[in-house]
MDAnalysis code that builds the backbone (N, CA, C; Angstrom):
import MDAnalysis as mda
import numpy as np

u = mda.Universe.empty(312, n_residues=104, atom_resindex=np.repeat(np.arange(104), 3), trajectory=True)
u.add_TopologyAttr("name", ["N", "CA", "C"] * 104)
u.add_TopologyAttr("resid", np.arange(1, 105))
u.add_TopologyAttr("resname", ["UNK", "UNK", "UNK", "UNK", "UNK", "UNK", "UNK", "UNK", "UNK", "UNK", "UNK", "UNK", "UNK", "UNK", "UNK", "UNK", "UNK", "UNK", "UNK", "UNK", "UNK", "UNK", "UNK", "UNK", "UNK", "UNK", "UNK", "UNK", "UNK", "UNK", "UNK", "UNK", "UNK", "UNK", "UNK", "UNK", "UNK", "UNK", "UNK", "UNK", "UNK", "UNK", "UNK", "UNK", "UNK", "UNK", "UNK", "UNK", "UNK", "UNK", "UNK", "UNK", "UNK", "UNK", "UNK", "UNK", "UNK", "UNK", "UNK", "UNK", "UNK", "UNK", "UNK", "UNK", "UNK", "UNK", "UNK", "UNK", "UNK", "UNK", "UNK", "UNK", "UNK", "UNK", "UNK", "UNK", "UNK", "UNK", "UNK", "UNK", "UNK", "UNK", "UNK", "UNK", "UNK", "UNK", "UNK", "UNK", "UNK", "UNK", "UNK", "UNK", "UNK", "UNK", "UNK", "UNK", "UNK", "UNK", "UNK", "UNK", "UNK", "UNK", "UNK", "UNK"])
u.atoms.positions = np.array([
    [0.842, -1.186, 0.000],
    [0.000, 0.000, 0.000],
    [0.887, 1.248, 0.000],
    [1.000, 1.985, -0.976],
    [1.719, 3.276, -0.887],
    [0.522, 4.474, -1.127],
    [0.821, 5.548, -0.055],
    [0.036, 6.909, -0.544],
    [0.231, 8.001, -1.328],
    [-0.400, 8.844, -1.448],
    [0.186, 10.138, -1.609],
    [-0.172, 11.135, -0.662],
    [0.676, 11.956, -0.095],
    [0.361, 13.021, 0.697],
    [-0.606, 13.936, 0.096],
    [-1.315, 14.744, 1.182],
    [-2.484, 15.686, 0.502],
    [-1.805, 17.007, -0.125],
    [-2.770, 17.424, -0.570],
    [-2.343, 19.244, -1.136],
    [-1.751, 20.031, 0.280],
    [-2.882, 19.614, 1.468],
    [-2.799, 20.901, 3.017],
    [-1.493, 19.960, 3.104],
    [-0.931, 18.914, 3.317],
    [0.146, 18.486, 3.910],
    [1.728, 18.439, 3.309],
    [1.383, 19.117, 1.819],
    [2.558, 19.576, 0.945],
    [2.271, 20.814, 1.459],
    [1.312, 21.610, 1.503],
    [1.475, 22.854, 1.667],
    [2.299, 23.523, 3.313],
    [1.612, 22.547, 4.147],
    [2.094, 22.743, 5.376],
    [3.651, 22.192, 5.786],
    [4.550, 21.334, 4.745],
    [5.715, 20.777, 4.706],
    [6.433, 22.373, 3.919],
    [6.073, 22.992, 3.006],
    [6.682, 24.018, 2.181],
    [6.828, 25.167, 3.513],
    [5.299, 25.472, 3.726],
    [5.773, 26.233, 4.584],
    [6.787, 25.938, 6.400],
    [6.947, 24.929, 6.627],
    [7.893, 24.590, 7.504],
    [9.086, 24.458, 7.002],
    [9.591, 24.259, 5.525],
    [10.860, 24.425, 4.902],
    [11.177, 26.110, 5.083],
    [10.172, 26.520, 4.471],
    [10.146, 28.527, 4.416],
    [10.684, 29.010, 6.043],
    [10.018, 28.564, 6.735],
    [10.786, 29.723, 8.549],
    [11.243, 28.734, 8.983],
    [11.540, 27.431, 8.813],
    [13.058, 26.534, 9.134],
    [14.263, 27.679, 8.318],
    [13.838, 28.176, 7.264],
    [15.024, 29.022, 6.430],
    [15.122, 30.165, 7.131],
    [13.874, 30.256, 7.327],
    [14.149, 32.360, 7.665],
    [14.322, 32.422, 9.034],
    [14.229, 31.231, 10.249],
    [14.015, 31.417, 11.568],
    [15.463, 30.960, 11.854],
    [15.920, 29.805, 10.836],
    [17.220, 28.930, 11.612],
    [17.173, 28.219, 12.405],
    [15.646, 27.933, 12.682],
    [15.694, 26.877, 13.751],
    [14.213, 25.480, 13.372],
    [14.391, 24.614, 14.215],
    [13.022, 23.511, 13.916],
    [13.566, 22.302, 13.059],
    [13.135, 21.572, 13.209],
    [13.404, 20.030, 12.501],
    [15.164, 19.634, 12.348],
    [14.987, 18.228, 12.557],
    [16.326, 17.382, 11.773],
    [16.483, 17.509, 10.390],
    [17.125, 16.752, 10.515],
    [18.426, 16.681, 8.606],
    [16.586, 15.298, 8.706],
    [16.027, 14.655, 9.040],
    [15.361, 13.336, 8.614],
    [14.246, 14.227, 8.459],
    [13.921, 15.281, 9.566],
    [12.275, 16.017, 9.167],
    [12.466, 17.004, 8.048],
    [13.562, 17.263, 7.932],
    [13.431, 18.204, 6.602],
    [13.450, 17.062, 4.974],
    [13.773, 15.915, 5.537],
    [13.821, 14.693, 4.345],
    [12.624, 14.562, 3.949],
    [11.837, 14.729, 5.284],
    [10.336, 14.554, 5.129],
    [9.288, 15.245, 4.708],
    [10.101, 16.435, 4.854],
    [9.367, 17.852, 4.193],
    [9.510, 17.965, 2.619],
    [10.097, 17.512, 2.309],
    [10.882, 17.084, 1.267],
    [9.759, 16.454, 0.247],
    [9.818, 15.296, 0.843],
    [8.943, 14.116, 0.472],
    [7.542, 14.754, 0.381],
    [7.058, 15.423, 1.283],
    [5.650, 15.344, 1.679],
    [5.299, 16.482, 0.387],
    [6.275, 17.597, 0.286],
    [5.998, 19.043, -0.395],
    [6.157, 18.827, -1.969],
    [6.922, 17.541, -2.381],
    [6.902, 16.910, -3.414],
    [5.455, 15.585, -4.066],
    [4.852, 15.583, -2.931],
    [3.768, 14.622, -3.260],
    [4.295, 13.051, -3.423],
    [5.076, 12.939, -3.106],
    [5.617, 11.439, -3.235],
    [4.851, 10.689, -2.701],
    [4.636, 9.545, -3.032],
    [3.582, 8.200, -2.185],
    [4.896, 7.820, -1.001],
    [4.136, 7.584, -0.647],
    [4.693, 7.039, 1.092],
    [4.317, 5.820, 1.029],
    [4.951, 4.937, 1.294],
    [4.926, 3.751, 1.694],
    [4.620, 3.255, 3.759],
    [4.050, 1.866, 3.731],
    [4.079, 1.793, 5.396],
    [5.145, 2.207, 5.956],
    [6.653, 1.647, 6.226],
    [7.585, 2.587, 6.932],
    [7.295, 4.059, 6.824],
    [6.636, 4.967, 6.132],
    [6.828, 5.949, 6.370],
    [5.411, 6.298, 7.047],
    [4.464, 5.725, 7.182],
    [3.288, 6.093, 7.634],
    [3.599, 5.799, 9.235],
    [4.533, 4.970, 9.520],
    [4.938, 4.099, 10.698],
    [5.274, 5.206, 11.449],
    [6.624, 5.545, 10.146],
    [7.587, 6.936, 11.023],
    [6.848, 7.769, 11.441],
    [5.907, 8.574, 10.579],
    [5.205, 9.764, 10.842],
    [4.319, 9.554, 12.174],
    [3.554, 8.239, 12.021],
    [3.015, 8.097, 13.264],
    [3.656, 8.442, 14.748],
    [4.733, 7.547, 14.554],
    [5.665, 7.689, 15.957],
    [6.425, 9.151, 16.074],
    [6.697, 9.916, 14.948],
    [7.118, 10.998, 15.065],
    [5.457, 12.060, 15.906],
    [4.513, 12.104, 15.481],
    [3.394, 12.567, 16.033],
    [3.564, 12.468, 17.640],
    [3.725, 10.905, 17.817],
    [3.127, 10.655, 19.018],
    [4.434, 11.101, 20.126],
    [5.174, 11.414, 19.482],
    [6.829, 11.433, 20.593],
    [6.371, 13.261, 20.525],
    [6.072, 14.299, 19.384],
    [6.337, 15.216, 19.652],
    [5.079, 16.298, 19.830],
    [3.967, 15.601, 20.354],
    [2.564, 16.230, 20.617],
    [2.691, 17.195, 22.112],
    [4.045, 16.728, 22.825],
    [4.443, 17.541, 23.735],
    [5.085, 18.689, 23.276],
    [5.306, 19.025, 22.566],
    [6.368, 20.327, 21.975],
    [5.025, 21.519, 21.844],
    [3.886, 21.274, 21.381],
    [2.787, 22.345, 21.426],
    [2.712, 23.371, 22.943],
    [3.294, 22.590, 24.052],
    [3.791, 23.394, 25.205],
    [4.902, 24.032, 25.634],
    [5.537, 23.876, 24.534],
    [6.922, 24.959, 24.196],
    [6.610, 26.528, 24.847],
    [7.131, 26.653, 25.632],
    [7.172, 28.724, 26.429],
    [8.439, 30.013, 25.279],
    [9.299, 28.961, 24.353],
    [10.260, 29.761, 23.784],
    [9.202, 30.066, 22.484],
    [9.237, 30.812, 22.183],
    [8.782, 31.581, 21.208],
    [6.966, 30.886, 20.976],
    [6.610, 30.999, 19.618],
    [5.226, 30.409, 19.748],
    [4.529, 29.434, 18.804],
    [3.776, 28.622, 19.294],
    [3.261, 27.813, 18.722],
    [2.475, 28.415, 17.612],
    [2.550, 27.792, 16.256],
    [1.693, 28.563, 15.486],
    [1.680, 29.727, 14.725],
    [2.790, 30.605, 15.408],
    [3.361, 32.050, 14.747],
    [4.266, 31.297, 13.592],
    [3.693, 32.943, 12.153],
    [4.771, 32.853, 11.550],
    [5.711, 34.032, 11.855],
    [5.684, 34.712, 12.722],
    [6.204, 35.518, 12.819],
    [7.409, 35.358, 13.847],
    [6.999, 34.243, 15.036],
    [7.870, 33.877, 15.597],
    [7.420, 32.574, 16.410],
    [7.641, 31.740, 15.068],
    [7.619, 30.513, 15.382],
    [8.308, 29.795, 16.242],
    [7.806, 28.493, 17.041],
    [8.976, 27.941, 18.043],
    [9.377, 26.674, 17.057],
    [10.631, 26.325, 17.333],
    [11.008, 24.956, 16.710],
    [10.129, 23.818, 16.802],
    [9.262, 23.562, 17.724],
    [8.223, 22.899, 17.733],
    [7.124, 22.782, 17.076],
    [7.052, 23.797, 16.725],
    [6.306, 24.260, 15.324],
    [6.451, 24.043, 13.885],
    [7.601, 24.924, 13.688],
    [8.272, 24.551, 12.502],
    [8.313, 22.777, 12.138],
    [9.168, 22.481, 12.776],
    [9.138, 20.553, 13.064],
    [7.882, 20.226, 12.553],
    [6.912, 20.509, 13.792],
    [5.595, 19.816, 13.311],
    [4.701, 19.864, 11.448],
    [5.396, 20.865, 11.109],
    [5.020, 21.460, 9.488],
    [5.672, 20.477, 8.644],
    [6.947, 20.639, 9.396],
    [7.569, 19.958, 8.204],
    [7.012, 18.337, 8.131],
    [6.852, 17.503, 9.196],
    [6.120, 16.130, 8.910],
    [4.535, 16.533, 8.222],
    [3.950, 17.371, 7.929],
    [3.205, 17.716, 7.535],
    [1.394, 18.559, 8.283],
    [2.162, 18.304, 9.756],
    [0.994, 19.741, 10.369],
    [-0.277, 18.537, 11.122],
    [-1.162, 19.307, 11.349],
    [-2.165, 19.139, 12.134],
    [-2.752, 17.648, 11.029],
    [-3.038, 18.587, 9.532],
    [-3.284, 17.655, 8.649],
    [-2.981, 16.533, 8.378],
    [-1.030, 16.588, 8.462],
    [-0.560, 15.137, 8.383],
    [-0.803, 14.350, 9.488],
    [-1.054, 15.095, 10.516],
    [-1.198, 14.077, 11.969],
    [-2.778, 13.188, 12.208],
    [-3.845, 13.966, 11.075],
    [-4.419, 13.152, 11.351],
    [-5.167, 12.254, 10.234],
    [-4.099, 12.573, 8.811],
    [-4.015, 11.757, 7.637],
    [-3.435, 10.538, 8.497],
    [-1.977, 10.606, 8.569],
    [-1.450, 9.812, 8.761],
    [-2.243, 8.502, 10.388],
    [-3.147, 9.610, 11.078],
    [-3.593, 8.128, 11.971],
    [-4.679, 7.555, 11.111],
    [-5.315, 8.066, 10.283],
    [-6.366, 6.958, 9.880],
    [-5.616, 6.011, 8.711],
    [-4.269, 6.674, 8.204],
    [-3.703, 5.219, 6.889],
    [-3.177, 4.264, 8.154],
    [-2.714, 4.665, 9.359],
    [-1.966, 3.382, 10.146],
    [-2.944, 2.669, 10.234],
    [-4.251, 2.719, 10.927],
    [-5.011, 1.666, 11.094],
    [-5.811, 0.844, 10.165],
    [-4.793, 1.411, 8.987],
    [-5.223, 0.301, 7.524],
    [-4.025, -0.635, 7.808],
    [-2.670, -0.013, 8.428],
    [-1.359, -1.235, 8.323],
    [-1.769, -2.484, 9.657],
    [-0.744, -3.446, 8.908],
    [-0.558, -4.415, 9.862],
    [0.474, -4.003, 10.456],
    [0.737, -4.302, 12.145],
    [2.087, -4.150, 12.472],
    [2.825, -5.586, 12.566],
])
């Protein structure tokens, strides 16, 4: 089973590439791989629906970030940015309804 990412979840990967650039801060060398992927429309395969999942579920704590702000583009926190680049609110809850199509 391979997907394709949505339009909101390329769009929300572009713009987490954009103030990862202009801020200097937010995501790994692997979440910007992913931003990558997602802002390109590439089908995703299960490992990557896997990753994204577990990436969700490890960083749903970062929305309580106090350094700068959740949600700003003006002054975004790295927690933020990050979260865009796997693809946002959207990808978080694309990606839980393709897992519970996988087998683990």
């Amino acid at each position: 089973m391979r997907c394709t990412p949505t339009l909101k979840m390329a769009a929300n990967a572009k713009l987490g590439l954009e103030l990862r650039d202009k801020f200097n801060r937010g995501g790994t060398e692997v979440g910007v791989r992913r931003a990558h992927q997602l802002a390109n429309r590439e089908d995703l395969d299960p490992s990557d629906i896997k990753s994204m999942y577990s990436y969700f579920a490890r960083h749903e704590v970062d929305k309580k970030s106090t350094s700068h702000r959740w949600g700003s583009k003006t002054d975004p926190s790295a927690g933020y940015i990050a979260w865009l680049l796997w693809g946002g609110e959207d990808g978080k809850r694309w990606v839980e309804r393709k897992r519970k199509n996988l087998s683990d």
